[in-house]
C-alpha positions as CSV (number, residue, x, y, z in Angstrom):
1,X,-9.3,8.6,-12.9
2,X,-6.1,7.3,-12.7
3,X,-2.7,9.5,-11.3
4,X,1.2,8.4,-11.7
5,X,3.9,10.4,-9.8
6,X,6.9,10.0,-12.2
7,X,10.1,11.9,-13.2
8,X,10.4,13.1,-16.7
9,X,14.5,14.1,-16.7
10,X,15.2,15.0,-13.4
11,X,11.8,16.7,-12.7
12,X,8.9,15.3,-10.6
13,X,5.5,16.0,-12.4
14,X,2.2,14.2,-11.8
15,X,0.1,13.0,-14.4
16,X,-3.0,12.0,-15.6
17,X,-3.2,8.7,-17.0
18,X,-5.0,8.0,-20.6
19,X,-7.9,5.4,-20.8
20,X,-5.6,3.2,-22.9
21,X,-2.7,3.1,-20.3
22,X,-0.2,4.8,-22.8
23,X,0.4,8.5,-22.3
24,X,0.4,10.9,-19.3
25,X,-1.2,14.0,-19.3
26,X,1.1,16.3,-16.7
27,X,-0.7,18.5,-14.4
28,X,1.1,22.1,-14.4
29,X,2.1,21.7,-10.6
30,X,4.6,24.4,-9.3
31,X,8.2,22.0,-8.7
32,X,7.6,22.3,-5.1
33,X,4.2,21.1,-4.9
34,X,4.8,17.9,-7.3
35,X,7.9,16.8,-4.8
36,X,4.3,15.9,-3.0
37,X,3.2,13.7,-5.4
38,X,-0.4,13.1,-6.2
39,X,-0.6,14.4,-2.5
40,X,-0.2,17.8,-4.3
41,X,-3.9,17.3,-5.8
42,X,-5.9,16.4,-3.1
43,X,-8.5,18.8,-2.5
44,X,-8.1,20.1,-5.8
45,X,-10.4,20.1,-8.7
46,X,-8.5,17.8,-11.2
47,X,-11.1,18.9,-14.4
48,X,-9.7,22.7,-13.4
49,X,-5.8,22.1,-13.3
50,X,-4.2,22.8,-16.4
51,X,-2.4,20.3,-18.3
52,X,1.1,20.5,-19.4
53,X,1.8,18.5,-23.1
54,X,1.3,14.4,-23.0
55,X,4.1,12.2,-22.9
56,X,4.4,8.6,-23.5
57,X,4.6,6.7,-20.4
58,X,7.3,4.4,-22.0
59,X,9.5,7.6,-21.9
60,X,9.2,8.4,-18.1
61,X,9.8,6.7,-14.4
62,X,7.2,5.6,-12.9
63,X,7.3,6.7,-8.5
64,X,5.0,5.6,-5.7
65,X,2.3,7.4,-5.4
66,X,3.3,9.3,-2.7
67,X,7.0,9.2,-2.6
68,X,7.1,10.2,1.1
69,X,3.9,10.6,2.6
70,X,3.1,13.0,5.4
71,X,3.4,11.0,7.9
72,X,2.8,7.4,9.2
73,X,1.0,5.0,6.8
74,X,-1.6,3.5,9.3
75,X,-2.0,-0.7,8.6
76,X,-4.5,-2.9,9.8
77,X,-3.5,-6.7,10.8
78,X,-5.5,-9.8,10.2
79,X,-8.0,-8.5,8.2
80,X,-8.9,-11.3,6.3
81,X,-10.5,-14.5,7.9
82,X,-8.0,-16.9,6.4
83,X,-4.7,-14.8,7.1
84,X,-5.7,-14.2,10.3
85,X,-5.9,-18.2,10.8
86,X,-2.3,-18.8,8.7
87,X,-0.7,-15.7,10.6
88,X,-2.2,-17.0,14.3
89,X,-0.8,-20.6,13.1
90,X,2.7,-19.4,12.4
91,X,3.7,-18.4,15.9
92,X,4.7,-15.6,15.2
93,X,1.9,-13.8,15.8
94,X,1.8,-11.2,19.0
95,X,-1.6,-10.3,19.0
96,X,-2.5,-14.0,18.8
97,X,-3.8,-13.9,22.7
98,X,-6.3,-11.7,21.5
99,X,-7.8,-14.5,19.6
100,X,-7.5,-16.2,15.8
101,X,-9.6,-13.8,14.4
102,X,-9.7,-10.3,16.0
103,X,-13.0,-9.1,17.5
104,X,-12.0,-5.5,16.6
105,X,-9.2,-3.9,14.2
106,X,-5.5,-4.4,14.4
107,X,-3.7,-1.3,13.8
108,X,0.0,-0.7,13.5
109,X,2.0,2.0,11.7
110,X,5.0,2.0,8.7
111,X,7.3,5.1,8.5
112,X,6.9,7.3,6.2
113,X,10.8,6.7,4.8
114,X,9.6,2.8,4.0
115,X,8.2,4.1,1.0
116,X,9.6,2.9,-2.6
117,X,8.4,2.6,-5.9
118,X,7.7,0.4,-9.0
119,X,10.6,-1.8,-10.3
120,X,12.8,0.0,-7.6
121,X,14.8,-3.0,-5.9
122,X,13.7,-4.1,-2.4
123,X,16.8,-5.0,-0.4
124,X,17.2,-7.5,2.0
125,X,19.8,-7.4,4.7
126,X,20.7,-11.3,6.1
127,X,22.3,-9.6,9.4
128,X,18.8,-8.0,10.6
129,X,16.4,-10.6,9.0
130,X,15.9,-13.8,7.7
131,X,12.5,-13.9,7.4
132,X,11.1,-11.1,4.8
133,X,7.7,-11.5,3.4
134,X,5.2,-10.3,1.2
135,X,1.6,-8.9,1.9
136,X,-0.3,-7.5,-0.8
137,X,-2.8,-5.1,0.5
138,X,-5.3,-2.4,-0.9
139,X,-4.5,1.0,0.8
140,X,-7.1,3.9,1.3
141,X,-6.2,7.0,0.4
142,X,-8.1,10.1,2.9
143,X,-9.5,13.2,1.1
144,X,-11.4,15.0,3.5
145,X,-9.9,15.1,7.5
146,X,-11.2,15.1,10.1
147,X,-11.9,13.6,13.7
148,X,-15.0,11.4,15.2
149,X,-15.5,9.7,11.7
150,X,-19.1,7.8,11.4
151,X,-19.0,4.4,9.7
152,X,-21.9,5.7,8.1
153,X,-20.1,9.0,7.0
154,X,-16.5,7.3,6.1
155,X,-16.6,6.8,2.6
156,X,-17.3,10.9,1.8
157,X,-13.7,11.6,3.3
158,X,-11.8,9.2,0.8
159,X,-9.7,10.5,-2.2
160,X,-8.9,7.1,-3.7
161,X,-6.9,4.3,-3.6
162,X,-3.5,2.5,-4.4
163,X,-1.6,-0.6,-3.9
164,X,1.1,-1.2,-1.1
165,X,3.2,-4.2,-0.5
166,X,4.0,-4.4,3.4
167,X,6.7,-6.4,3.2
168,X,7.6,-7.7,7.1
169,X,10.6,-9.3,8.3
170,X,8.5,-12.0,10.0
171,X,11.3,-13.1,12.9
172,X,11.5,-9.0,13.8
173,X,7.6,-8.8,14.4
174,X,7.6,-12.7,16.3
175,X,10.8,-11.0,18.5
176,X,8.6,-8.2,19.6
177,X,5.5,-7.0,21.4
178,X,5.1,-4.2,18.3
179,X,5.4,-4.3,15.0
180,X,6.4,-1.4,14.0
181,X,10.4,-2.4,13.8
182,X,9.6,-5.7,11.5
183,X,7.2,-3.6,9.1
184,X,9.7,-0.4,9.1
185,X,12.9,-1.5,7.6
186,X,14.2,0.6,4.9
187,X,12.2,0.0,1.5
188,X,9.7,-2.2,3.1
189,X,6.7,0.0,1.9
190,X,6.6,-0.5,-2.5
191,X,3.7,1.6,-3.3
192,X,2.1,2.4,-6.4
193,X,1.7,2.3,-10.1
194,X,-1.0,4.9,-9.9
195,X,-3.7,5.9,-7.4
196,X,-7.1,6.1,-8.8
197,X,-9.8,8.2,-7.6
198,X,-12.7,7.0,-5.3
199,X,-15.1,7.0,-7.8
200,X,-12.6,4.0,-10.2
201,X,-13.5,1.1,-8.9
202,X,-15.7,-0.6,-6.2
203,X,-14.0,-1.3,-3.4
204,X,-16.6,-3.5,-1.7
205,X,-16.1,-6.4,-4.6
206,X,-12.4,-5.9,-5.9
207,X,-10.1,-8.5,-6.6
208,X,-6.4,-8.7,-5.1
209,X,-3.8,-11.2,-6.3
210,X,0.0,-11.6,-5.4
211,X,2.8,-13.5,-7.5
212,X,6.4,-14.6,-6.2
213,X,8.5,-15.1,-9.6
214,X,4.8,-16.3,-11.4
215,X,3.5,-18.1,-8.8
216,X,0.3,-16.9,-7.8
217,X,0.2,-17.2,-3.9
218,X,-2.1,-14.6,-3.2
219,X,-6.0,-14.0,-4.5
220,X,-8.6,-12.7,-2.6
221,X,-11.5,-10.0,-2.8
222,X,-12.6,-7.0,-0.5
223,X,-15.7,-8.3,0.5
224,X,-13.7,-10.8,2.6
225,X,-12.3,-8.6,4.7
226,X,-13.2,-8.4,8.3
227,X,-13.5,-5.0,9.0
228,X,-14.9,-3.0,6.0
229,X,-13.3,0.5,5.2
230,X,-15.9,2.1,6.3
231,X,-15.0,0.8,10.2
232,X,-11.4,0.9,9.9
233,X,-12.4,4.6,9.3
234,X,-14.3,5.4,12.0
235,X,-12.0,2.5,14.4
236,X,-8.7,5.4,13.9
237,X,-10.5,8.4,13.4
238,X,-12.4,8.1,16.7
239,X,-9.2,9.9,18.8
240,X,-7.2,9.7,15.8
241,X,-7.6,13.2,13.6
242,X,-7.3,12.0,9.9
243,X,-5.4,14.2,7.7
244,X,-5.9,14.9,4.1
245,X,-3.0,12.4,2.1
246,X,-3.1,10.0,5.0
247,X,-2.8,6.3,4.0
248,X,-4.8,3.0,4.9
249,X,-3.2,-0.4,4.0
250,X,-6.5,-2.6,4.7
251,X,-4.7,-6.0,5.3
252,X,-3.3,-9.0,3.3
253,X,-5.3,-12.3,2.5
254,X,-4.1,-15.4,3.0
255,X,-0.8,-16.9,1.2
256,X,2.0,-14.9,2.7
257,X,5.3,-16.9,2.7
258,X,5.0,-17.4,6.5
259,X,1.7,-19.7,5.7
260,X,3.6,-22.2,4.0
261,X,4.9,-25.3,5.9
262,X,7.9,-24.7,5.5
263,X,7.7,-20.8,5.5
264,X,8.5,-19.4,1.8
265,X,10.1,-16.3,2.8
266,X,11.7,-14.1,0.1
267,X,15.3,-15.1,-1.5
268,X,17.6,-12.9,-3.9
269,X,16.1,-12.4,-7.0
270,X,12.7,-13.1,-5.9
271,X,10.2,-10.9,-8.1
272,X,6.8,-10.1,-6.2
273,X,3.9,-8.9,-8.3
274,X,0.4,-7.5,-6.9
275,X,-2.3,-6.5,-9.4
276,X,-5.3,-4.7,-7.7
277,X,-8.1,-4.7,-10.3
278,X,-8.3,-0.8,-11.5
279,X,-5.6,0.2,-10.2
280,X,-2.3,-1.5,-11.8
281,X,0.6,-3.7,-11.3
282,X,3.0,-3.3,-8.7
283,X,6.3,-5.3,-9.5
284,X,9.7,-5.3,-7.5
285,X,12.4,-7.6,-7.4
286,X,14.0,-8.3,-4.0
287,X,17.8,-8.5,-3.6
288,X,20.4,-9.3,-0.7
289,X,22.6,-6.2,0.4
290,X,24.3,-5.7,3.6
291,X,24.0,-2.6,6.1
């Protein structure tokens, strides 16, 4: 099943979408529990919620996912064999002591107010950064909490899934030890279309692609990821207590701007597109604004 948040006027509702791609069926959510998002449904019994009247999608605005999620999105770094090579390569790397390809999960954190959506303009500020990237990445969505998470036991405590771009400002993360300041800048977290449930598409053998202005720079699949959900899982959750709505970006592949000799980073009017299969399209077009 696929969910959109989206405003319809000036109300947030969150939908259903149809097989064909064309109409959302709203979920009768009270107003404060749709300012959640599809956060509002977890836990919930989607079949049993009733439905308020369809509406073309062409007629509404489309909103990440989770327009402000809980808390901290948790990421995972160099989780693909040949972006953990390109990234080691660039020198910009801080974790590179650890090795070229890490012997155990990378973890790192956005903030919550990184989060934009669909078609919603990513800006890029020349004082703070002139080095902003793009990193397509598949992001787990937790259904069930908890703490002490089995490998074994993982996949029973996701919801779903959706599609994050984790843009970085590349000379932010090289200047220091954490990364949390180069992944954090405002708007650096596009999220969305939709967010499928877990049972949409197979996450062990899914396709992930990335385009900057048509030029496909990114294409990978899951099963080349390093660390499978399942261990990422149990890697956070093992002091970590997961929370139902908490989010997972599992890591970019390789062709990130920073890859390129010379580096490709992001200009104004540079549009990046990610398509996740079964879940959508995520599209936004990055401009130059000051503070």
């Amino acid at each position: 099943m696929k969910l959109a948040t989206f405003r319809a006027g000036s109300e947030r509702r969150v939908g259903i979408l149809s097989a064909d791609g064309t109409i959302l069926e709203p979920l009768a959510l009270s107003v404060d529990a749709a300012v959640e998002g599809v956060a509002a449904v977890i836990g919930r019994d989607l079949a049993m919620l009733p439905r308020l009247s369809p509406v073309p999608i062409s007629e509404v605005v489309l909103e990440a996912p989770f327009p402000r999620p809980r808390r901290n999105i948790f990421c995972v770094g160099k989780n693909y064999r040949e972006h953990a090579r390109e990234f080691t390569a660039s020198g910009f790397d801080s974790s590179a002591a650890a090795g070229e390809v890490p012997k155990a999960p990378i973890v790192f954190s956005k903030v919550p107010e990184t989060v934009i959506g669909p078609g919603v303009a990513v800006r890029i500020d020349p004082s703070v950064s002139a080095a902003v990237d793009y990193e397509a990445e598949l992001s787990v969505v937790i259904g069930r909490g908890g703490r002490g998470i089995k490998a074994a036991d993982a996949m029973a405590h996701v919801w779903g899934y959706t599609i994050v771009n984790d843009v970085t400002a590349r000379d932010l993360q090289g200047r220091y030890s954490q990364w949390l300041i180069g992944k954090s800048q405002d708007g650096f977290c596009p999220m969305g279309p939709f967010a499928v449930t877990a049972d949409a598409i197979d996450v062990a053998d899914t396709n992930v692609r990335c385009w900057v202005n048509g030029e496909l720079r990114q294409a990978a699949n899951t099963v080349d990821l390093i660390f499978s959900i399942p261990i990422i899982i149990e890697t956070i959750a093992a002091g970590v207590t997961l929370m139902p709505g908490d989010i997972i970006a599992t890591g970019t592949p390789a062709g990130v701007g920073v890859g390129f000799k010379p580096p490709k980073y992001l200009r104004h009017g540079d549009v990046v597109a990610i398509e996740i299969d079964g879940i959508g399209r995520l599209e936004n077009r990055f401009v130059e604004a000051a503070s």
